[in-house]
C-alpha positions as CSV (number, residue, x, y, z in Angstrom):
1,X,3.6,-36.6,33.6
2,X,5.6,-34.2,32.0
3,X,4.6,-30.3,31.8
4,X,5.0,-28.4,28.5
5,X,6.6,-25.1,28.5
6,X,5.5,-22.5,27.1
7,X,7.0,-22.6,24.1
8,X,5.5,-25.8,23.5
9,X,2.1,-24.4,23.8
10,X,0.4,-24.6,20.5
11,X,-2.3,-20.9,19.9
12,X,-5.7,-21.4,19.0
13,X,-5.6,-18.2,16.8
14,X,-2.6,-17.3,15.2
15,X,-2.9,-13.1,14.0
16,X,0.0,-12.8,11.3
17,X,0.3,-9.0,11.6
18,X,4.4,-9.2,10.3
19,X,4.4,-7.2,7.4
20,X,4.5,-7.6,3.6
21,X,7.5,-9.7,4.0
22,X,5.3,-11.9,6.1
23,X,6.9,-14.9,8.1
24,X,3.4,-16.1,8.7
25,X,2.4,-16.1,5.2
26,X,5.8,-18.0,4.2
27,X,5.2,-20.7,6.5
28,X,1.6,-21.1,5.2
29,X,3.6,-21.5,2.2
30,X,1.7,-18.5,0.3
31,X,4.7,-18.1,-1.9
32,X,3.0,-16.4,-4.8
33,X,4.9,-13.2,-5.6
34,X,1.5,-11.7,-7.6
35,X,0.8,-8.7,-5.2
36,X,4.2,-7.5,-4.8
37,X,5.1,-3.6,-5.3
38,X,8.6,-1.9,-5.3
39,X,9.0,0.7,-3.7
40,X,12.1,2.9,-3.1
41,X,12.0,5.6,-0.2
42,X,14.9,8.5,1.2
43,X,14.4,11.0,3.7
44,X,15.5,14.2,3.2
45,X,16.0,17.0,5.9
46,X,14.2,20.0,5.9
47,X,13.5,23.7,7.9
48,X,10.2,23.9,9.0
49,X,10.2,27.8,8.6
50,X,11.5,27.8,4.8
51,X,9.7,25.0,3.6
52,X,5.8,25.4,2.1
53,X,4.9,22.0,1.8
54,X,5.7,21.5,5.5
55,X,3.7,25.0,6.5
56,X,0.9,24.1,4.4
57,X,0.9,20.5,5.0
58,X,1.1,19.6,1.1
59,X,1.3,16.0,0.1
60,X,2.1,15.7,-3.8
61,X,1.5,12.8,-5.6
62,X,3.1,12.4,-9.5
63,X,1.8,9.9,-11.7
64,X,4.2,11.0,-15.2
65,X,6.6,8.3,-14.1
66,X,3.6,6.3,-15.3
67,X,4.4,7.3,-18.8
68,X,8.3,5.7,-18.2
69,X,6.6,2.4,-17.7
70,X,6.6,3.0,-14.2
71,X,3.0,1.4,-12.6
72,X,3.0,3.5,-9.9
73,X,3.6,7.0,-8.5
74,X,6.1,9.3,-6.4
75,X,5.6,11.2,-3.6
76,X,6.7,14.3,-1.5
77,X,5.4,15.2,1.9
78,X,6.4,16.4,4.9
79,X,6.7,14.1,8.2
80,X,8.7,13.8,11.9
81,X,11.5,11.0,12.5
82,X,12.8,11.2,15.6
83,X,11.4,14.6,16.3
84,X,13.0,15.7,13.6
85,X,11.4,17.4,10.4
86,X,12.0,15.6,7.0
87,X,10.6,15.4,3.5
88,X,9.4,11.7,2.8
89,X,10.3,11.1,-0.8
90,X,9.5,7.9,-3.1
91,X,8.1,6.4,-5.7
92,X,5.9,2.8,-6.1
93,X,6.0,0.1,-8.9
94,X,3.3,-1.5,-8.2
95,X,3.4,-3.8,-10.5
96,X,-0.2,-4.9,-11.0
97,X,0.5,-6.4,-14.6
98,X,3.4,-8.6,-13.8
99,X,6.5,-8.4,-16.7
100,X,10.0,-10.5,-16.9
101,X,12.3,-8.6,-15.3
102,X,14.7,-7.8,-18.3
103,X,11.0,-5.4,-19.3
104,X,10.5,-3.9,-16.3
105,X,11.3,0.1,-16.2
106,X,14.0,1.0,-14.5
107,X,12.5,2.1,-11.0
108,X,16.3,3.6,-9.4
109,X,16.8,5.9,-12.6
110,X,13.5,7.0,-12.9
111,X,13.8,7.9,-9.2
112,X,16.6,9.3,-9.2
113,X,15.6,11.1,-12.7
114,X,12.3,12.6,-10.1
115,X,14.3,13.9,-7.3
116,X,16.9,15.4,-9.5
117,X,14.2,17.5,-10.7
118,X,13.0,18.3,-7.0
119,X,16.8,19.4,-6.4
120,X,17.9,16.1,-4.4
121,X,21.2,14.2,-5.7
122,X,20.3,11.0,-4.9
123,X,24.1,9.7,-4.2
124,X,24.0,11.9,-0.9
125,X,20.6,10.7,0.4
126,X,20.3,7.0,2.2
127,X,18.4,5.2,-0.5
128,X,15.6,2.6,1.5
129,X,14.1,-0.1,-0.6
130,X,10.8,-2.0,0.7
131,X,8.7,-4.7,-1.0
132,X,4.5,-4.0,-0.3
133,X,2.0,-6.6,-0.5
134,X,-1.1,-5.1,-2.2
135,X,-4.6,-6.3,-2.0
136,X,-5.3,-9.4,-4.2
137,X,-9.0,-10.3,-4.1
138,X,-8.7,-13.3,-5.2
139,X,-5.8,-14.0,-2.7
140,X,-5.5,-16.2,0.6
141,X,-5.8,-14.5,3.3
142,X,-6.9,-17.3,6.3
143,X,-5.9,-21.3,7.1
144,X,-7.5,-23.2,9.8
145,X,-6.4,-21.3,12.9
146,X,-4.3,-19.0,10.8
147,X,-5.8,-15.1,9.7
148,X,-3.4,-12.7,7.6
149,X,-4.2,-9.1,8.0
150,X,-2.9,-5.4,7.5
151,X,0.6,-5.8,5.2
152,X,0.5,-9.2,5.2
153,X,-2.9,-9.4,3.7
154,X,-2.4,-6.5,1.5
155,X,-2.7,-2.9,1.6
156,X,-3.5,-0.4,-1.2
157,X,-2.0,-1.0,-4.5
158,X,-3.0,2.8,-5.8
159,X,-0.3,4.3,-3.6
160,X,0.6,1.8,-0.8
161,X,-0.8,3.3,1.8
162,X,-1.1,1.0,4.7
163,X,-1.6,2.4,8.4
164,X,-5.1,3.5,7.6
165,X,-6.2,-0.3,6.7
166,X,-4.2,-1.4,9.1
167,X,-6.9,-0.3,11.9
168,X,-9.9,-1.1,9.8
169,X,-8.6,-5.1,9.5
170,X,-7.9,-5.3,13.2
171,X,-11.9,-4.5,13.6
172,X,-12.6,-7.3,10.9
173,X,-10.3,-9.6,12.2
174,X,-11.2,-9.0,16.3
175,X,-15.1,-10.0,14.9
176,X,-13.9,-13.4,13.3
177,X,-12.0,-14.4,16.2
178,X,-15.2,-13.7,18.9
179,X,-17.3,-15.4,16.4
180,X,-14.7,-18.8,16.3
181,X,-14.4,-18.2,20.1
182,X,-18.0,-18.3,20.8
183,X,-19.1,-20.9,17.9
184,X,-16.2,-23.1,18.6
185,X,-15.1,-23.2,14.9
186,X,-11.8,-21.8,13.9
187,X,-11.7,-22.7,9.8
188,X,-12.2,-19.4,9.5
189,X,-13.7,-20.5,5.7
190,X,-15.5,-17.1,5.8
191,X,-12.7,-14.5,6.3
192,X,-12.3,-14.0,2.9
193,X,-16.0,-13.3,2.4
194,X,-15.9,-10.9,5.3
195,X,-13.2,-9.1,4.0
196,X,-14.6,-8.3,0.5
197,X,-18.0,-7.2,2.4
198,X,-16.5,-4.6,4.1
199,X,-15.9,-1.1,3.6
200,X,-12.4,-1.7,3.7
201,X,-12.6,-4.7,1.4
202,X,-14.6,-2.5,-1.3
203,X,-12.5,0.0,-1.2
204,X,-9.7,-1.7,-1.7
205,X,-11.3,-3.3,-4.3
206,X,-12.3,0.0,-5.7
207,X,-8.5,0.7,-5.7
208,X,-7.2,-2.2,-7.5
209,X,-9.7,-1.2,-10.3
210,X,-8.4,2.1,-10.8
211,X,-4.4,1.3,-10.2
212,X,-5.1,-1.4,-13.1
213,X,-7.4,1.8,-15.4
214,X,-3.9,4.8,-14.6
215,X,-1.0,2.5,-14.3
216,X,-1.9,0.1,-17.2
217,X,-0.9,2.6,-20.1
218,X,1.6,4.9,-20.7
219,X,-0.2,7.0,-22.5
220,X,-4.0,7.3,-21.5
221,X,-6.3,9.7,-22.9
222,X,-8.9,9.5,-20.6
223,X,-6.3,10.0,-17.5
224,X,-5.1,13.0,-19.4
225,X,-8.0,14.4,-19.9
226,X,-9.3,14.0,-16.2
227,X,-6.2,15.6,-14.9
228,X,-6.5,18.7,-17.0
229,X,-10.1,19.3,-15.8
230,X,-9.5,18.3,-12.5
231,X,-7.2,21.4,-12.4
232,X,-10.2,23.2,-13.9
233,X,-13.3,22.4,-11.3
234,X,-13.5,23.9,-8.6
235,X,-12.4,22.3,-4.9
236,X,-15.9,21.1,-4.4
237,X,-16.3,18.9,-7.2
238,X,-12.6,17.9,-7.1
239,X,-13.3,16.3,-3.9
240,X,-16.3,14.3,-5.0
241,X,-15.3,13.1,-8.3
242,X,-12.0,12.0,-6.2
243,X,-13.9,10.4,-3.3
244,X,-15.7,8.7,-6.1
245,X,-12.7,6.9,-7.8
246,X,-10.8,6.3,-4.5
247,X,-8.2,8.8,-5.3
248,X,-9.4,10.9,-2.4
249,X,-11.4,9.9,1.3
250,X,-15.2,10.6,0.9
């Protein structure tokens, strides 16, 4: 009787936590490109001890690329690579109303248009480019066997932000495998359900809602206008009324 290797062995649970690029998800054949951001990224060095953002900890996020026919943001903050001290710059597309190509803004020149502005030339920075899966709720995220989780799920299509989740689907996910462990069935039909009853799942939902309300017009009045009193109210109410669109954590 011949022994199987290891390699032969087939899993009883297969996690696909690979990424937005997920191999998992490909051979699942969950092909649909409907969730898809673009995203562009450099890192540029700083000094701690004459940099603001880095002594105050500042994150900025700027939605007027929105008005370029961007669907999406950029960003500035400060972070560590390597141990040493950068400024994370980029900018998301995140594409939640999908367009032909030949009308889709151009995301490099509106970057580079941003960081021009910040004082950054972007031919002497490494440009970084990275597709990111956002959250679909009506997506596929399980197949018998099979569960799809952080990136590979989908992560937050507001501004991309993925670690967070990341740790909240792990919790979700290490329920439904007990559950198919103990109960002996491993459809996991109910994953989806589980997902869109859970904090993360509604707030990620709450997300989706307000990416498509600010990146779905160029010109929004009622964005306009909440920006110019949110500069108005005080930090108290700024916090709530941003906790309360998902702009901001409760």
């Amino acid at each position: 009787m011949r022994r199987r290797s290891l390699s032969e062995k087939r899993p009883t649970v297969l996690i696909g936590a690979d990424g937005s690029n997920s191999t998992v998800r490909r051979k699942l054949h969950l092909h649909s490109t409907v969730g898809v951001a673009r995203l562009l990224r450099v890192l540029t060095p700083l000094d701690p001890h004459a940099t603001p953002a880095w002594q105050q900890q500042t994150a900025v996020f700027d939605f007027s690329c929105v008005m370029r026919g961007i669907q999406g943001c950029m960003w500035d903050f400060p972070c560590y690579v390597n141990g040493r001290a950068f400024m994370n710059r980029g900018i998301l597309d995140s594409r939640i109303f999908p367009q032909p190509a030949a009308q889709r803004a151009n995301l490099k020149q509106t970057f580079a248009d941003g960081l021009h502005a910040r004082a950054v030339d972007l031919a002497d920075v490494p440009l970084q480019g990275h597709p990111v899966r956002w959250f679909n709720p009506e997506g596929v995220f399980a197949r018998p066997h099979v569960l799809l989780t952080g990136a590979a799920a989908g992560v937050d299509p507001l501004f991309a932000e993925g670690i967070s989740y990341a740790m909240e689907y792990g919790a979700i996910v290490a329920g439904c495998v007990r559950d198919a462990f103990a109960g002996g069935d491993f459809s996991f039909d109910d994953y989806r359900q589980r997902l869109l009853n859970h904090r993360l799942g509604r707030l990620l939902q709450r997300r989706t809602l307000v990416a498509r309300s600010l990146y779905g017009y160029r010109r929004s009045r009622l964005w306009t206008l909440l920006w110019r009193l949110a500069r108005l109210a005080p930090p108290r109410m700024q916090r709530r009324v941003g906790a309360s669109l998902a702009l901001l954590p409760p």
